[in-house]
NUDO-722386 format. One line per field, with one value per residue (C-alpha): x, y, z; residue in three letters; residue number from 1. Coordinates in steps of 0.05 Angstrom, whole numbers, plus 5000, padded with zeros to 4 digits. Layout:
BEGIN
xx	(X; ...) $
yy	(Y; ...) $
zz	(Z; ...) $
r	(Ala; ...) $
k	(NUM; ...) $
***
This chain:
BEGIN
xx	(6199; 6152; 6195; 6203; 6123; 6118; 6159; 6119; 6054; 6083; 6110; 6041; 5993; 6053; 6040; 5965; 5970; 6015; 5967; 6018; 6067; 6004; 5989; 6053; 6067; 5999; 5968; 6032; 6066; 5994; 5988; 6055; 6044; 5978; 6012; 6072; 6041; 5989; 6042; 6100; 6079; 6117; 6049; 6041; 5963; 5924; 5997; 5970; 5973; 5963; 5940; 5946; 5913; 5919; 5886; 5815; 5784; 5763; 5836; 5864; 5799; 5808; 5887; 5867; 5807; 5866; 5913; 5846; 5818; 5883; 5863; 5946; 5931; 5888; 5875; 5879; 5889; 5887; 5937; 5945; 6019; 6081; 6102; 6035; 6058; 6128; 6096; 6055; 6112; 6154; 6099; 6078; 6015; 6028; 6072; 6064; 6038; 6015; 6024; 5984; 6009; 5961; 5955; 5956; 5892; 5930; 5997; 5948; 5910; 5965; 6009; 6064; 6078; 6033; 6087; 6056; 6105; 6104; 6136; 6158; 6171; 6248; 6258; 6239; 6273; 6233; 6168; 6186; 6219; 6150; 6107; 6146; 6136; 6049; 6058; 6093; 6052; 5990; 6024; 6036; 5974; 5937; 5984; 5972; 5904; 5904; 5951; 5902; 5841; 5879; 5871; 5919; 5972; 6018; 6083; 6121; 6123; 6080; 6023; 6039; 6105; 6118; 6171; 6187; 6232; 6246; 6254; 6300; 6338; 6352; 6386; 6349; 6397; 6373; 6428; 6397; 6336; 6365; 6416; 6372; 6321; 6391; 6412; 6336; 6336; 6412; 6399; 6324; 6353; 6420; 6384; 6322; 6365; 6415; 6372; 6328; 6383; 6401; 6339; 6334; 6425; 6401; 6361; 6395; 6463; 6415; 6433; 6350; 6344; 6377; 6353; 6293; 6311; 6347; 6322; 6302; 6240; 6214; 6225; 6298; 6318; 6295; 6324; 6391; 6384; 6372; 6428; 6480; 6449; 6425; 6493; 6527; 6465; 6467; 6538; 6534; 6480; 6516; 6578; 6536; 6510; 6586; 6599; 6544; 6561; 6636; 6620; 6562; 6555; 6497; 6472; 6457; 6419; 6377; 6392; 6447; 6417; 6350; 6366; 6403; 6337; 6296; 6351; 6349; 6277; 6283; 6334; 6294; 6229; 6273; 6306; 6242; 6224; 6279; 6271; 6186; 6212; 6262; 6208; 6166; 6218; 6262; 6325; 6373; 6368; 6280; 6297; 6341; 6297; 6230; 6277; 6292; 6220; 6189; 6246; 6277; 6214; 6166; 6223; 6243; 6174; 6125; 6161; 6168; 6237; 6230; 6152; 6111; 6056; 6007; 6002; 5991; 5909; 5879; 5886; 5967; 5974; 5930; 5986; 6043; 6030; 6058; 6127; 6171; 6218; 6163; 6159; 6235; 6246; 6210; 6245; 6311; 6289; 6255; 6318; 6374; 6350; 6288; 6327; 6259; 6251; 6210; 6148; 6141; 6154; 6125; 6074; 6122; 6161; 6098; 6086; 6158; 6155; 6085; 6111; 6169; 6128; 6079; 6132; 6170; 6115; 6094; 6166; 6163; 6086; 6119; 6182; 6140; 6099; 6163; 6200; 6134) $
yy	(5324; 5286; 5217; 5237; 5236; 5177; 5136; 5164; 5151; 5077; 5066; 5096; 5048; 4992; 5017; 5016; 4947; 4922; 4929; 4900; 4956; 4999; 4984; 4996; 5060; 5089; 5046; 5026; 5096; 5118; 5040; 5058; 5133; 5115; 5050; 5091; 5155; 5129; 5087; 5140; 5178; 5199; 5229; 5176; 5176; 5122; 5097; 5036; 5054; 5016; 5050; 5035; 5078; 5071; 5134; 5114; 5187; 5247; 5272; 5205; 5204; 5280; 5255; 5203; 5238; 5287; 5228; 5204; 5271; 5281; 5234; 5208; 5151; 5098; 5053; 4990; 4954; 4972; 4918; 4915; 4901; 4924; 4844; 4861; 4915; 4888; 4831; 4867; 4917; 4857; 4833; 4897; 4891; 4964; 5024; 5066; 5052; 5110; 5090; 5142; 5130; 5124; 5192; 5235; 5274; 5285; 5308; 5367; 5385; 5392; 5439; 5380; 5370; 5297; 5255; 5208; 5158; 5148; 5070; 5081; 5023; 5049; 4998; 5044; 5110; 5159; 5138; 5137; 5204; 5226; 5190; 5224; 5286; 5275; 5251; 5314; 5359; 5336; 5327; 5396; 5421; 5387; 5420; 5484; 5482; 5454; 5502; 5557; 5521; 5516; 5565; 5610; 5595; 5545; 5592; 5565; 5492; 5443; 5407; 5344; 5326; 5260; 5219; 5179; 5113; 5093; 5012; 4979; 5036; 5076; 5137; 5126; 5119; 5115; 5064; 5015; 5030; 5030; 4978; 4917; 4936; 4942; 4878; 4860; 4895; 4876; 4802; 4816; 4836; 4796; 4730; 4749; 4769; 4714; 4654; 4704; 4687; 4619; 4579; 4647; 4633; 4562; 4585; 4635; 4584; 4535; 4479; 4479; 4428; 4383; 4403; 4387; 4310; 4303; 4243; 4296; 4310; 4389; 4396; 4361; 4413; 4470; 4443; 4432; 4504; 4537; 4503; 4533; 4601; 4588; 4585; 4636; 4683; 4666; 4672; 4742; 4756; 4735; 4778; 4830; 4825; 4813; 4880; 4921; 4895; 4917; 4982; 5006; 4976; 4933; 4893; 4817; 4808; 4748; 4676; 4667; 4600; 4629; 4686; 4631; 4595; 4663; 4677; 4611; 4617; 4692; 4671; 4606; 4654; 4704; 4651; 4621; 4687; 4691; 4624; 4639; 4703; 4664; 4615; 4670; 4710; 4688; 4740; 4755; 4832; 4832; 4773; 4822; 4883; 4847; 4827; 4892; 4917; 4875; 4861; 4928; 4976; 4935; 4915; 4983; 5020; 4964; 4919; 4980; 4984; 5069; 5076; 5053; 5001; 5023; 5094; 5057; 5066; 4993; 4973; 4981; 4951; 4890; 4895; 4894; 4824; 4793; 4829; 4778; 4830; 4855; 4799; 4786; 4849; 4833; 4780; 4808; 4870; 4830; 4787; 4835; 4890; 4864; 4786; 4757; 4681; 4641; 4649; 4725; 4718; 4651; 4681; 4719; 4652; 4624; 4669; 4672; 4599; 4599; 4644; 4609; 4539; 4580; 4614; 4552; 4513; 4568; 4561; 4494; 4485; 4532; 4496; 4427; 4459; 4486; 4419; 4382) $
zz	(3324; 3280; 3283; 3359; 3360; 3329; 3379; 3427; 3402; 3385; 3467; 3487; 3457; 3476; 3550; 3540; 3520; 3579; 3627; 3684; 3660; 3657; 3728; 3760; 3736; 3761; 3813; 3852; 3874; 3904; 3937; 3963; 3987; 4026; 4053; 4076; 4087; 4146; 4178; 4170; 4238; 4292; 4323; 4393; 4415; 4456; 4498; 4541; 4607; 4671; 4736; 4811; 4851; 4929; 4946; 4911; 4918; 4880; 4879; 4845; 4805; 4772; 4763; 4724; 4684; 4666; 4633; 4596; 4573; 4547; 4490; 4502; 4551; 4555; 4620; 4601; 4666; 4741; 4774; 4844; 4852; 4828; 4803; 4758; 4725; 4716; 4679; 4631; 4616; 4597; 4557; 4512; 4542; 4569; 4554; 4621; 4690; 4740; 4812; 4858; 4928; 4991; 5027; 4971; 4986; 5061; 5030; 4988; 5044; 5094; 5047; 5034; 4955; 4935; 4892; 4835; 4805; 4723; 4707; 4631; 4576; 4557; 4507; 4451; 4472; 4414; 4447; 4513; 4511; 4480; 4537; 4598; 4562; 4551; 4632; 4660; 4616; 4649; 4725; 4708; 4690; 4746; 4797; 4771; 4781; 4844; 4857; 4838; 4882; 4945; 4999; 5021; 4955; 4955; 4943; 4895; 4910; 4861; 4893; 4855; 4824; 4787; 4797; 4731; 4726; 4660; 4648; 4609; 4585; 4636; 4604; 4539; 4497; 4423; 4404; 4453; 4409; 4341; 4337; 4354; 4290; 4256; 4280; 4245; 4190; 4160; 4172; 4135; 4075; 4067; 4074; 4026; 3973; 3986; 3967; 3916; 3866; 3880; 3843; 3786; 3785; 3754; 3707; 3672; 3677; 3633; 3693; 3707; 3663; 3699; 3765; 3740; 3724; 3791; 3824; 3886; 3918; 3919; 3994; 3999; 3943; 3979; 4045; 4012; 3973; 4039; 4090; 4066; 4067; 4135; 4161; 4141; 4157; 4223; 4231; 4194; 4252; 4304; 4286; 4280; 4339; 4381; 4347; 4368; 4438; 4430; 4389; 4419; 4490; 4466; 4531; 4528; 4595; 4562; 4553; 4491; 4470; 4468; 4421; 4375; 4371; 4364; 4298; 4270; 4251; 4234; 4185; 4164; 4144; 4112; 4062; 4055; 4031; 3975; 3947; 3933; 3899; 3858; 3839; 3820; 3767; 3711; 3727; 3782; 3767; 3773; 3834; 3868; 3851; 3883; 3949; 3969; 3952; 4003; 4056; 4055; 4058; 4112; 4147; 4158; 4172; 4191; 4235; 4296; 4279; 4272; 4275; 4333; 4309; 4360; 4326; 4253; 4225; 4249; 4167; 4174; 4233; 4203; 4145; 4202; 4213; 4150; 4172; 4198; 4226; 4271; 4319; 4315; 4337; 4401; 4417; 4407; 4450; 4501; 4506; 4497; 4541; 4578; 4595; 4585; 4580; 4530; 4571; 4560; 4479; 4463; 4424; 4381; 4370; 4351; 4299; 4269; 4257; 4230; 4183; 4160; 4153; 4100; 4057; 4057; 4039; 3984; 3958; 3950; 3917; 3868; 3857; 3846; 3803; 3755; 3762; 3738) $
r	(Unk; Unk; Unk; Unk; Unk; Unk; Unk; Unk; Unk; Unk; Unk; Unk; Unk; Unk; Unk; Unk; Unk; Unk; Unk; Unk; Unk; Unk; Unk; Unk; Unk; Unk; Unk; Unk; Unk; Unk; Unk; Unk; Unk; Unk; Unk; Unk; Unk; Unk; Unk; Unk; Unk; Unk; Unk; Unk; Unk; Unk; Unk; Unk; Unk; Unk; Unk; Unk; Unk; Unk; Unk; Unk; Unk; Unk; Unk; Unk; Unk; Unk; Unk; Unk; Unk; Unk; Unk; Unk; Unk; Unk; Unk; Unk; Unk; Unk; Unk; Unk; Unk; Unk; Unk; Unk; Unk; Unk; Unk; Unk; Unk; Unk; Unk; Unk; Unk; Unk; Unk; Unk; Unk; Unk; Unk; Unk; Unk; Unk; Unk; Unk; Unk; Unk; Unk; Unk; Unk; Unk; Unk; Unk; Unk; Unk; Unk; Unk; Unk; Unk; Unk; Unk; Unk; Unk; Unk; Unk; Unk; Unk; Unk; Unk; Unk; Unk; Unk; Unk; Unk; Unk; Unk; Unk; Unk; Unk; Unk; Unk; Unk; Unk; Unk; Unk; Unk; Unk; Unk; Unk; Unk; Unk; Unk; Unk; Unk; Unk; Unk; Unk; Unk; Unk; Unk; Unk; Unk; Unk; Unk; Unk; Unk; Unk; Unk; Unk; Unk; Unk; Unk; Unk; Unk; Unk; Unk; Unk; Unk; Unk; Unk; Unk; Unk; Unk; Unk; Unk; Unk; Unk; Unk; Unk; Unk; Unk; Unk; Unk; Unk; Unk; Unk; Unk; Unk; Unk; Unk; Unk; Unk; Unk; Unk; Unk; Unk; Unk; Unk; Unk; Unk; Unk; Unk; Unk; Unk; Unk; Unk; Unk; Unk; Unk; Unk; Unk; Unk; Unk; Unk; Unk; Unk; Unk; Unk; Unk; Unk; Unk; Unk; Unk; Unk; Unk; Unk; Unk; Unk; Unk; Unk; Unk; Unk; Unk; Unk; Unk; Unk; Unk; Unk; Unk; Unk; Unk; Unk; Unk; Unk; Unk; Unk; Unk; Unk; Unk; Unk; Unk; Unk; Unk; Unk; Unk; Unk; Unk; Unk; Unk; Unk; Unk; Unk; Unk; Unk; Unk; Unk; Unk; Unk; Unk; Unk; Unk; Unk; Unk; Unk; Unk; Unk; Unk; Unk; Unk; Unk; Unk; Unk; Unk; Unk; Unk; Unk; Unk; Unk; Unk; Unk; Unk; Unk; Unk; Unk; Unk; Unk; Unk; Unk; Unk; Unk; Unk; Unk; Unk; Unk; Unk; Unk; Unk; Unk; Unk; Unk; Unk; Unk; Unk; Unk; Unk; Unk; Unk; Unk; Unk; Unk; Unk; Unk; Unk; Unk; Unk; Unk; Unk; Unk; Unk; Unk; Unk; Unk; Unk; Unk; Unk; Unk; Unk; Unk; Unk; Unk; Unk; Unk; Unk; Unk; Unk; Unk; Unk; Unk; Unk; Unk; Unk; Unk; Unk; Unk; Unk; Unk; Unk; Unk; Unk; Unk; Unk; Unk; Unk; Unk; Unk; Unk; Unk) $
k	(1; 2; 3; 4; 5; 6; 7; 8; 9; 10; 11; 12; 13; 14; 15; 16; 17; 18; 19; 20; 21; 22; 23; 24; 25; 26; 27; 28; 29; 30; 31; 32; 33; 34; 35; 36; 37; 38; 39; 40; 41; 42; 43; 44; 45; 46; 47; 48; 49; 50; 51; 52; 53; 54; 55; 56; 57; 58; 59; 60; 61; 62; 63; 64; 65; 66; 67; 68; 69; 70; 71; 72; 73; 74; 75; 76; 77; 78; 79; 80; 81; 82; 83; 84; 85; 86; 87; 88; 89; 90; 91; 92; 93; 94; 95; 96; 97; 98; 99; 100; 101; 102; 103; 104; 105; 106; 107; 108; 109; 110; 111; 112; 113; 114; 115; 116; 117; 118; 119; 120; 121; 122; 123; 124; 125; 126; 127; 128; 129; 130; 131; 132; 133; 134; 135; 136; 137; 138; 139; 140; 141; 142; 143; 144; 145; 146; 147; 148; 149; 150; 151; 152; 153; 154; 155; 156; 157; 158; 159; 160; 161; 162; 163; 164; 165; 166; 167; 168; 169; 170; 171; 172; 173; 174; 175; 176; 177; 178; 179; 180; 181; 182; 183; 184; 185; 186; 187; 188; 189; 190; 191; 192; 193; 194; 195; 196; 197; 198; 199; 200; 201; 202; 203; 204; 205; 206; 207; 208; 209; 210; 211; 212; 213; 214; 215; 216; 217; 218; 219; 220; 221; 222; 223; 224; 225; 226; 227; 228; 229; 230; 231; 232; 233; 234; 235; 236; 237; 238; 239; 240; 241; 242; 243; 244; 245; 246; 247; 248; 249; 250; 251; 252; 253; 254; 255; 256; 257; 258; 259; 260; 261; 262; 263; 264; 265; 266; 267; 268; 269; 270; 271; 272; 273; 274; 275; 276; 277; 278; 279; 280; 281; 282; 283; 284; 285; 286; 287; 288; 289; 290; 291; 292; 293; 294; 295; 296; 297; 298; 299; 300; 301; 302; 303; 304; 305; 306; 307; 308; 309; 310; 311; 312; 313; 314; 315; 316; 317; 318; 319; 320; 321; 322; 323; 324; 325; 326; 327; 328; 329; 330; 331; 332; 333; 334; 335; 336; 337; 338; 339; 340; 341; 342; 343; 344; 345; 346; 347; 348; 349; 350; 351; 352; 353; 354; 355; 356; 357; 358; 359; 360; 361; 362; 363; 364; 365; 366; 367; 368; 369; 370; 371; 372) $
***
C-alpha cells in the first residue's frame, strides 16, 4: 500500500501541475451538465401562436385570455387571412394559429355547439402532438365553464369544440420527424471526422515536411484537401437520403436542385470544421476524439433535431447558433416536407454559408500559420 501511495501522491501533484488536465477533469463535466441539462427539455412553454379572430367580442376575447393565461401560448401575430398564416407557418415564424369564426357568440347563445379551428406546425410531430394537446385542454376547459354559465344546461353537447388540422404531417408520424435530423446528423459527423484526419494523417506519416515546401498556397491546399471529401459526402448524403425515401416513405415535395445546393454548403461547413480541428491537434486518435465531441453532441441536442430550440433558457439558444446542423435542418424540413422555395429559407442559407466561409477561413489562418 505504501508504494501504491506513493504513485498516487506522485500522479496527484502531476495533475496539479497540468492545469489543462486539471481543468478537464473538474470544470468540463459540470460545463457539460449545465449546457445539456437546460437544453435537454421536453417541457414546451411560450408556442408562438397566431390568432384570427372574426367574432371580435367578449366571447373571442375570454377564448383567447384562456390560451394566454395558460402561460403555453403566446400571440405573436393577428393576420387577417388564411395566405398569412400559411406564410408564417412555412417560415417558423409561428407554431399554431387559432382561427375563431364569425358568429360564434350567436352559435352559444342559440344552443348550437361554437366550433374554433387550431392550424398546427406538423413538421416536428413531439411538439405538435404536445401543442394539440395544451389547445384541447383549454377548448375544454372554456366549454366547461361556459357550459356551467349558460341557462337552462347545455345537455351533454360542448359549447365549443375545436377542430384541429395538422400541416405538413398529417398523421404525425415521428419518422417524418426523425429521419430528416438523421439525414443531418449522419452527414454532421461523417464529414467532420472525415477531413479531421486528413492534415493530423500527414503529420504522423512524417510527409508534413514536404507539404510544407510545396510550392502551394494555404487556401489551394485546403481546397484540394477538401474536394475529394466533398464528394463523396454528398454522395453518402444523397444515398441516404434515396433510402429514407424507399425505407421509410420519406416525401420530397421541394425542389431536388435546391436541396443539392442546401447540402453542398452543409457538407462544405462540416469539412471546414474537420480540417481547423486537424490543424489544431497532432494525432488522429485526440483529432477523432475532438470531432465527435463537437459534431456529435450539438448536432444531436442543439440543432432541434430531438429538443425544440424555442423551449432552450435564452443563453442556449444564443449557443444554438454556432450549430451548423440547426439551420440545415430547416432547410431540409422546409424542403422535404413543407416544398418551400428559396424565398422562405434564404436566411437559413445565409447563415450556413456564413458559417462555412469562417471555419474555412479559420482552417486556413491556422494552416498558414503551421506551414510558415
Amino acid at each position: 500500500m505504501r508504494k501504491a501511495l506513493a504513485v498516487g501522491r506522485k500522479e496527484f501533484w502531476q495533475i496539479v501541475r497540468d492545469r489543462r488536465t486539471l481543468l478537464i477533469l473538474l470544470f468540463v463535466p459540470a460545463f457539460f451538465l449545465m449546457l445539456y441539462g437546460y437544453a435537454l427539455n421536453f417541457d414546451i412553454r411560450h408556442v408562438r401562436l397566431a390568432v384570427m379572430d372574426r367574432e371580435h367580442n367578449a366571447d373571442s376575447r375570454d377564448l383567447l385570455a384562456s390560451f394566454v393565461n395558460s402561460t403555453y401560448f403566446d400571440i405573436v401575430a393577428t393576420p387577417t387571412s388564411m395566405a398569412e398564416i400559411e406564410r408564417m407557418m412555412n417560415t417558423g415564424e409561428i407554431r399554431a394559429a387559432l382561427v375563431i369564426p364569425e358568429g360564434m357568440s350567436r352559435d352559444l347563445r342559440t344552443g348550437h355547439t361554437a366550433y374554433v379551428q387550431v392550424l398546427i406546425n406538423g413538421d416536428n410531430a413531439n411538439t405538435a402532438t404536445t401543442v394539440y394537446g395544451y389547445a384541447q385542454a383549454i377548448v375544454r376547459g372554456v366549454s366547461a365553464q361556459l357550459q356551467l354559465q349558460l341557462v337552462g344546461g347545455r345537455g351533454f353537447a360542448p359549447p365549443i369544440m375545436m377542430e384541429p388540422r395538422i400541416w405538413y404531417n398529417p398523421e404525425l408520424q415521428s419518422t417524418l420527424f426523425l429521419v430528416p435530423g438523421l439525414i443531418g446528423f449522419i452527414v454532421m459527423i461523417s464529414s467532420v471526422v472525415s477531413t479531421s484526419l486528413s492534415i493530423v494523417r500527414e503529420k504522423e506519416r512524417g510527409t508534413w515536411e514536404q507539404v510544407r515546401m510545396a510550392p502551394i498556397s494555404t487556401v489551394s491546399y485546403v481546397v484540394g484537401k477538401t474536394i475529394p471529401y466533398f464528394f463523396i459526402s454528398l454522395v453518402s448524403a444523397f444515398l441516404i437520403i434515396g433510402a429514407a425515401m424507399l425505407l421509410f416513405e420519406l416525401p420530397v415535395r421541394g425542389s431536388w436542385l435546391l436541396l443539392l445546393f442546401g447540402a453542398s454548403i452543409f457538407i462544405i461547413g462540416a469539412l471546414g470544421t474537420g480540417l481547423l480541428v486537424s490543424t489544431l491537434v497532432d494525432s488522429q486518435a485526440l483529432a477523432f476524439l475532438i470531432s465527435l465531441l463537437i459534431s456529435l453532441l450539438p448536432t444531436f441536442i442543439l440543432s432541434g433535431f430531438i429538443f425544440p430550440i424555442a423551449s432552450m433558457p435564452a443563453p442556449i439558444r444564443v449557443i444554438t447558433y454556432g450549430v451548423p446542423a440547426r439551420y440545415f435542418l430547416v432547410i431540409l424540413r422546409g424542403i422535404v416536407l413543407k416544398g418551400l422555395g428559396f424565398g422562405m429559407i434564404a436566411d437559413q442559407f445565409l447563415a450556413l454559408g456564413v458559417y462555412s466561409v469562417v471555419v474555412l477561413g479559420l482552417a486556413s489562418v491556422r494552416l498558414a500559420k503551421e506551414r510558415g
